[in-house]
PyMOL CGO cylinders between C-alpha atoms (Angstrom):
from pymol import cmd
from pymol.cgo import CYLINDER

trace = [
    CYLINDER, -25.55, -77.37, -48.33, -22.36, -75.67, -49.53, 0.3, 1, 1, 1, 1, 1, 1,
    CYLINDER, -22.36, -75.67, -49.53, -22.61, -71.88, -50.50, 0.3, 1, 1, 1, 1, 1, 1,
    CYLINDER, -22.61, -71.88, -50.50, -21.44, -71.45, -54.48, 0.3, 1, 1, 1, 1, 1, 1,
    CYLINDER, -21.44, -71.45, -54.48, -17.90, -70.33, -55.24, 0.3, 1, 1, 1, 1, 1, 1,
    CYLINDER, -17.90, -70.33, -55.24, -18.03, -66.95, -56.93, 0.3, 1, 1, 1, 1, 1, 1,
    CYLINDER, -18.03, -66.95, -56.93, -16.72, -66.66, -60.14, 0.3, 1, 1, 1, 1, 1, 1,
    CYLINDER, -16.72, -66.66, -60.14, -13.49, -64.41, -58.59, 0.3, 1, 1, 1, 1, 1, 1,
    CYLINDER, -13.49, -64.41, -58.59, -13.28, -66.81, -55.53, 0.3, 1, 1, 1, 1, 1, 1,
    CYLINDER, -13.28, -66.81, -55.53, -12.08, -69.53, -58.24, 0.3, 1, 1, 1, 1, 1, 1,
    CYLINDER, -12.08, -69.53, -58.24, -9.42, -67.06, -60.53, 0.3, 1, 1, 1, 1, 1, 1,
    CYLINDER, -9.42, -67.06, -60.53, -6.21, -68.65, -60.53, 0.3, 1, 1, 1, 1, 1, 1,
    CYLINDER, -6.21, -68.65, -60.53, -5.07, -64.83, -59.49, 0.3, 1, 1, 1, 1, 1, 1,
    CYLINDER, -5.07, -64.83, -59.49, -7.19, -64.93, -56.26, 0.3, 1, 1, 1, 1, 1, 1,
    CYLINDER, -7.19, -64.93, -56.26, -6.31, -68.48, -55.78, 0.3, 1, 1, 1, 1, 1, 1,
    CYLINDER, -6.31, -68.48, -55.78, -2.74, -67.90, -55.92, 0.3, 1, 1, 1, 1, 1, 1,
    CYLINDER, -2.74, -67.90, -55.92, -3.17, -64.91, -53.41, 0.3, 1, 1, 1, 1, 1, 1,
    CYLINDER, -3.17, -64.91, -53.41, -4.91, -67.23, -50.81, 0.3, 1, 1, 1, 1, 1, 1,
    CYLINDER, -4.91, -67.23, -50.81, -1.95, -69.17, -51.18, 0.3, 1, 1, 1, 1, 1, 1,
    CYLINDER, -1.95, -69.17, -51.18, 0.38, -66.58, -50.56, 0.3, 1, 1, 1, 1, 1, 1,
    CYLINDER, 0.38, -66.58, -50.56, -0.43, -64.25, -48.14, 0.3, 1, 1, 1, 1, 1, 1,
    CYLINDER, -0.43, -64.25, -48.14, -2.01, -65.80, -45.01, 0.3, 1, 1, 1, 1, 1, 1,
    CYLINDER, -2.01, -65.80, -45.01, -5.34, -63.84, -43.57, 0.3, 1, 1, 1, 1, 1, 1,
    CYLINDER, -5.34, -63.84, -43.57, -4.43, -62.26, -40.06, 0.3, 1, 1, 1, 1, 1, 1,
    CYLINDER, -4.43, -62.26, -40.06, -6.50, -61.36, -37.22, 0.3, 1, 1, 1, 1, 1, 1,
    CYLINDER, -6.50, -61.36, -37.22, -5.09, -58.75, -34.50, 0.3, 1, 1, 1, 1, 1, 1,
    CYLINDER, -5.09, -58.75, -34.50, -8.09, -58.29, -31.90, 0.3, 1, 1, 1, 1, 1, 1,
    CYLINDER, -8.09, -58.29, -31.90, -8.19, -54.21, -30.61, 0.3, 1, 1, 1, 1, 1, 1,
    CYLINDER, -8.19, -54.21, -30.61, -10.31, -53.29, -27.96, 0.3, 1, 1, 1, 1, 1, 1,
    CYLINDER, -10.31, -53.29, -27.96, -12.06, -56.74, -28.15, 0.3, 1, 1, 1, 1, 1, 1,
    CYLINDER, -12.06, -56.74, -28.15, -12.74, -56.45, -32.16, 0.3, 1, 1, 1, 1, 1, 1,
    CYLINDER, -12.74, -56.45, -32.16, -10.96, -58.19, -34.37, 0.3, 1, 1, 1, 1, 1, 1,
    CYLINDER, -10.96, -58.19, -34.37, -9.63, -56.86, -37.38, 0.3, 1, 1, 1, 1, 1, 1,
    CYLINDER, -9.63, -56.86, -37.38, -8.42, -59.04, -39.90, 0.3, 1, 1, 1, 1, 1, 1,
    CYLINDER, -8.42, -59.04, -39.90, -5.89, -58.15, -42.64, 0.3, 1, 1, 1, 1, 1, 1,
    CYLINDER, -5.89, -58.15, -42.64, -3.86, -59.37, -45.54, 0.3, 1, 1, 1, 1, 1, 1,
    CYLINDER, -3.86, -59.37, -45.54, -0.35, -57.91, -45.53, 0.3, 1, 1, 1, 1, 1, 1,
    CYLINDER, -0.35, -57.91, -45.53, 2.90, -58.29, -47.88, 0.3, 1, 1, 1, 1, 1, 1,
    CYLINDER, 2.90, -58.29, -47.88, 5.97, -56.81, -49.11, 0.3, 1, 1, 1, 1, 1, 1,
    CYLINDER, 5.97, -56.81, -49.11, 8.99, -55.62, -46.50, 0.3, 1, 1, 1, 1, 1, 1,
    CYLINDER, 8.99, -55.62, -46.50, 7.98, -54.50, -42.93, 0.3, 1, 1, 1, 1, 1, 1,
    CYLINDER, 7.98, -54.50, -42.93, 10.93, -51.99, -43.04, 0.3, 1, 1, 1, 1, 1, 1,
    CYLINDER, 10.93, -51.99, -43.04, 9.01, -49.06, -45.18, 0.3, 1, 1, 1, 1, 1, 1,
    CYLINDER, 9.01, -49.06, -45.18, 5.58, -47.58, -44.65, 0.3, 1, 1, 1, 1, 1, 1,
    CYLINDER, 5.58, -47.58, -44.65, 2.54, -49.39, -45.18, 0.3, 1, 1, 1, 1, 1, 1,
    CYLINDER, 2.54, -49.39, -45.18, -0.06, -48.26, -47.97, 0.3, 1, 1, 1, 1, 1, 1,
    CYLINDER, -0.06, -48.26, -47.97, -2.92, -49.19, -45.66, 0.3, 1, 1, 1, 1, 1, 1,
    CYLINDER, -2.92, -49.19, -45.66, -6.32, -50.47, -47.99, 0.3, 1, 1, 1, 1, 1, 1,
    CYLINDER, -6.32, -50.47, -47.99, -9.70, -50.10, -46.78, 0.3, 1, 1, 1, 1, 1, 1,
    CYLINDER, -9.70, -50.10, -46.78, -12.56, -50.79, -48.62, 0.3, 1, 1, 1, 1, 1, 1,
    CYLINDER, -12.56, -50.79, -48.62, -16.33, -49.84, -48.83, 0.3, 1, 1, 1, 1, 1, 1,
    CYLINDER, -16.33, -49.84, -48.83, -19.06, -50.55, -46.98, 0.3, 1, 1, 1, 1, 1, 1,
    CYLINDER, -19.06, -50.55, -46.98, -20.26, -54.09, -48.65, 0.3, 1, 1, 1, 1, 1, 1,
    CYLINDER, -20.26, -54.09, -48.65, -16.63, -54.79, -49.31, 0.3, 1, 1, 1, 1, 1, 1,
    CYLINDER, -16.63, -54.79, -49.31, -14.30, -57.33, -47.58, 0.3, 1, 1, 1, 1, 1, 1,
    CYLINDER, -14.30, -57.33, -47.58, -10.42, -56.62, -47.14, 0.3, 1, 1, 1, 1, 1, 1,
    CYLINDER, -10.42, -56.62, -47.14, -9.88, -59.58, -50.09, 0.3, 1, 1, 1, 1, 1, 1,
    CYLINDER, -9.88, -59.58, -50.09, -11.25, -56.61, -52.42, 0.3, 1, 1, 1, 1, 1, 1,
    CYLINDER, -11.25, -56.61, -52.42, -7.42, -55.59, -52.70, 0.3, 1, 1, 1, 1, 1, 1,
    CYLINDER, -7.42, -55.59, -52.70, -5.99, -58.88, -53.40, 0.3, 1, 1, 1, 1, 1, 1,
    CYLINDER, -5.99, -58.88, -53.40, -4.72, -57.15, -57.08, 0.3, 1, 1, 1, 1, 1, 1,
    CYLINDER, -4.72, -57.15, -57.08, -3.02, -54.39, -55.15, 0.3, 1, 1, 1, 1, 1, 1,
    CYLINDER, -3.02, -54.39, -55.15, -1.34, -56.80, -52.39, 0.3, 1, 1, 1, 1, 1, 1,
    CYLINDER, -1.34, -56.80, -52.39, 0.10, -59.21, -54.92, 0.3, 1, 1, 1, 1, 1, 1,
    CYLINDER, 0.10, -59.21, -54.92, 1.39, -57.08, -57.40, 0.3, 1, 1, 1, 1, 1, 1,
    CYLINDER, 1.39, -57.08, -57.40, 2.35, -54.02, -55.23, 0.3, 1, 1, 1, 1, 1, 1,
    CYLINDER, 2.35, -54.02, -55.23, 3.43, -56.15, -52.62, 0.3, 1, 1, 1, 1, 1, 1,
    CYLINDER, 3.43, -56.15, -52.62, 6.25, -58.33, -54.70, 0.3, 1, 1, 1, 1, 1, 1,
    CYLINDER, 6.25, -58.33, -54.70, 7.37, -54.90, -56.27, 0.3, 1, 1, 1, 1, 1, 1,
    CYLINDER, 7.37, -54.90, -56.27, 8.62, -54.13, -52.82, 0.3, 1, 1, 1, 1, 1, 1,
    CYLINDER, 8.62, -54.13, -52.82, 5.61, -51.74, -51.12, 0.3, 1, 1, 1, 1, 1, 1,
    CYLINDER, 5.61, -51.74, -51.12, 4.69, -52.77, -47.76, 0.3, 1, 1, 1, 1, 1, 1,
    CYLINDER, 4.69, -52.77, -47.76, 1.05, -53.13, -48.15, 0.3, 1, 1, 1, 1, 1, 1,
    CYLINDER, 1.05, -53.13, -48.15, -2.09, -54.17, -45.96, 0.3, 1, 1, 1, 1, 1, 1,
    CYLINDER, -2.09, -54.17, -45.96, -5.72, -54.69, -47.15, 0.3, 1, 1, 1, 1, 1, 1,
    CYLINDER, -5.72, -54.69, -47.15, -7.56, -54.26, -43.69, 0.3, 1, 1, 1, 1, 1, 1,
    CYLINDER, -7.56, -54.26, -43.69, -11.25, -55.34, -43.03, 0.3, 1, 1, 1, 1, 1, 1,
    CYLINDER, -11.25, -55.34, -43.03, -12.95, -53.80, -39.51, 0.3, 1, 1, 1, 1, 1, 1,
    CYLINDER, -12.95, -53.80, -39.51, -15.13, -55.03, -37.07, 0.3, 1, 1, 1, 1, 1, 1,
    CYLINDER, -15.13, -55.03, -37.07, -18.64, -53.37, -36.99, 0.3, 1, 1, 1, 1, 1, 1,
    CYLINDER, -18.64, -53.37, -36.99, -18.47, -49.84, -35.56, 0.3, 1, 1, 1, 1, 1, 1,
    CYLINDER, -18.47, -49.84, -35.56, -21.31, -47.62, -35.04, 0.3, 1, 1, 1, 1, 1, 1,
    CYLINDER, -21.31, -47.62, -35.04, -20.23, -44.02, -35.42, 0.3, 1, 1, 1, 1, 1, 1,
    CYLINDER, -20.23, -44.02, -35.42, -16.69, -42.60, -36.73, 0.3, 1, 1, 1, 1, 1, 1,
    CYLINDER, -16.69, -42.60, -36.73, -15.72, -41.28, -33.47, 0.3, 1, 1, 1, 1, 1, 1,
    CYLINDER, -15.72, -41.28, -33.47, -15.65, -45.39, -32.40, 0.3, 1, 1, 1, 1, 1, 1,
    CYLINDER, -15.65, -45.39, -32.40, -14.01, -46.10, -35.63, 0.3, 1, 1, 1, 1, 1, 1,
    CYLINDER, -14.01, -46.10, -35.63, -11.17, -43.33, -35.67, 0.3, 1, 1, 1, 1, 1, 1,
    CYLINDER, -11.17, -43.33, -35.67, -10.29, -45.32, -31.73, 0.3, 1, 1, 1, 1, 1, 1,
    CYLINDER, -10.29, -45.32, -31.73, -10.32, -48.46, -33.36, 0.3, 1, 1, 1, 1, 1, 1,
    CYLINDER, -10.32, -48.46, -33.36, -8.48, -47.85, -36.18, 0.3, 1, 1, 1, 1, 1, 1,
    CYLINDER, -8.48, -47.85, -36.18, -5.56, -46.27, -34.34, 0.3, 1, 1, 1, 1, 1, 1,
    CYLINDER, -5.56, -46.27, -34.34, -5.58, -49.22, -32.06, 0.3, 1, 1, 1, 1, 1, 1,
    CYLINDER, -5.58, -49.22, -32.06, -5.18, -51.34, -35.40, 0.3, 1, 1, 1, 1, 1, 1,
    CYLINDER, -5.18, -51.34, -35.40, -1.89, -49.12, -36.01, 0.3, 1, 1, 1, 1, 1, 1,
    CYLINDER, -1.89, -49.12, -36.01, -0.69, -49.40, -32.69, 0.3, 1, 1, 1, 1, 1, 1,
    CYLINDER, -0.69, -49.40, -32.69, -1.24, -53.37, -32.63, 0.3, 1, 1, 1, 1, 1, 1,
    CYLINDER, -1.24, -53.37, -32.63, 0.82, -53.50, -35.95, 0.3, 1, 1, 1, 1, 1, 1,
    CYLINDER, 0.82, -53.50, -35.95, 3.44, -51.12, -34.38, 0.3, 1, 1, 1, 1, 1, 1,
    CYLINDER, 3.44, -51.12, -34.38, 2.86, -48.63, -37.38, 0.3, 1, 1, 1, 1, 1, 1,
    CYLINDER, 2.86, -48.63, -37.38, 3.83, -45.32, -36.34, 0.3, 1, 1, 1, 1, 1, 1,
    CYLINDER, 3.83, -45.32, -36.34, 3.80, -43.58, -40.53, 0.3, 1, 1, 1, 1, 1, 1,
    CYLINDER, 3.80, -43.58, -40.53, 1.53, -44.85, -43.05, 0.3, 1, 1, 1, 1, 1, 1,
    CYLINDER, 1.53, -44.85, -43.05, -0.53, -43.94, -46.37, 0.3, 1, 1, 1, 1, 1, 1,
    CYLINDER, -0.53, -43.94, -46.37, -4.06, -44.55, -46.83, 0.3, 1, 1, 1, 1, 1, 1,
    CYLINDER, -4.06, -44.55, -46.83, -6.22, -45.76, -49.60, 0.3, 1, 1, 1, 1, 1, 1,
    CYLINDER, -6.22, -45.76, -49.60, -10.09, -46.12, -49.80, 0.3, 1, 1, 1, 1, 1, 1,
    CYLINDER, -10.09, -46.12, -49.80, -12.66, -46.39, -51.76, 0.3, 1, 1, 1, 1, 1, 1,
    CYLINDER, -12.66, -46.39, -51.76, -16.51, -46.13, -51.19, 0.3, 1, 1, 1, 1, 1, 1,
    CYLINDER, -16.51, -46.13, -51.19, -17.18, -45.51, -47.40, 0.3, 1, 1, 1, 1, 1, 1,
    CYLINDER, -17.18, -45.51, -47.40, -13.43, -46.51, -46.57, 0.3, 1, 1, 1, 1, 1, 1,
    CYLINDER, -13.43, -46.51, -46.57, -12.47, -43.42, -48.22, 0.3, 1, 1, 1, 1, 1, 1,
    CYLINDER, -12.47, -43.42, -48.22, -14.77, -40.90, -45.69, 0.3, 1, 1, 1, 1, 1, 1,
]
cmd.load_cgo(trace, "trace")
């Protein structure tokens, strides 16, 4: 039995995003991280992480628009990690995967700790 669609999975805005910008997966220390990401590679990312029962397609508003305005701009969802100290690692591997040496940070909920 198929799960039901929820009501934002079928929004011709998310729809359109899925379209657009492909989901990535960079694995870091045998975790995978996956990530949307748009907009020119040449500039600073504004990195997006959300909270704790959130999913990296929570900023698929912020990619779109921000993204075709000309911001570099990944929505990044972690792998499980069990204490910050674990977390700060992985995350910095996640940079160093992407090659990003400067970015800013956004988060809400427990993304913003």
């Amino acid at each position: 039995m198929s799960r039901p669609r929820s009501r934002i999975a079928r929004c011709k805005e998310f729809v359109a995003f899925r379209s657009q910008v492909p989901k990535r997966r960079v694995n870091v220390g045998g975790k995978d991280w996956t990530f949307f990401q748009f907009g020119p590679s040449d500039v600073p990312p504004l990195i997006c992480l959300h909270g704790t029962s959130g999913t990296a397609e929570t900023f698929f508003c912020q990619v779109s628009t921000l993204g075709s305005k000309g911001y570099h701009i990944i929505a990044a969802q972690w792998p499980d990690y069990w204490d910050h100290a674990k977390w700060v690692a992985g995350f910095y591997k996640f940079l160093a995967a992407l090659n990003i040496k400067k970015c800013h940070l956004l988060g809400v909920s427990l993304g913003g700790f």
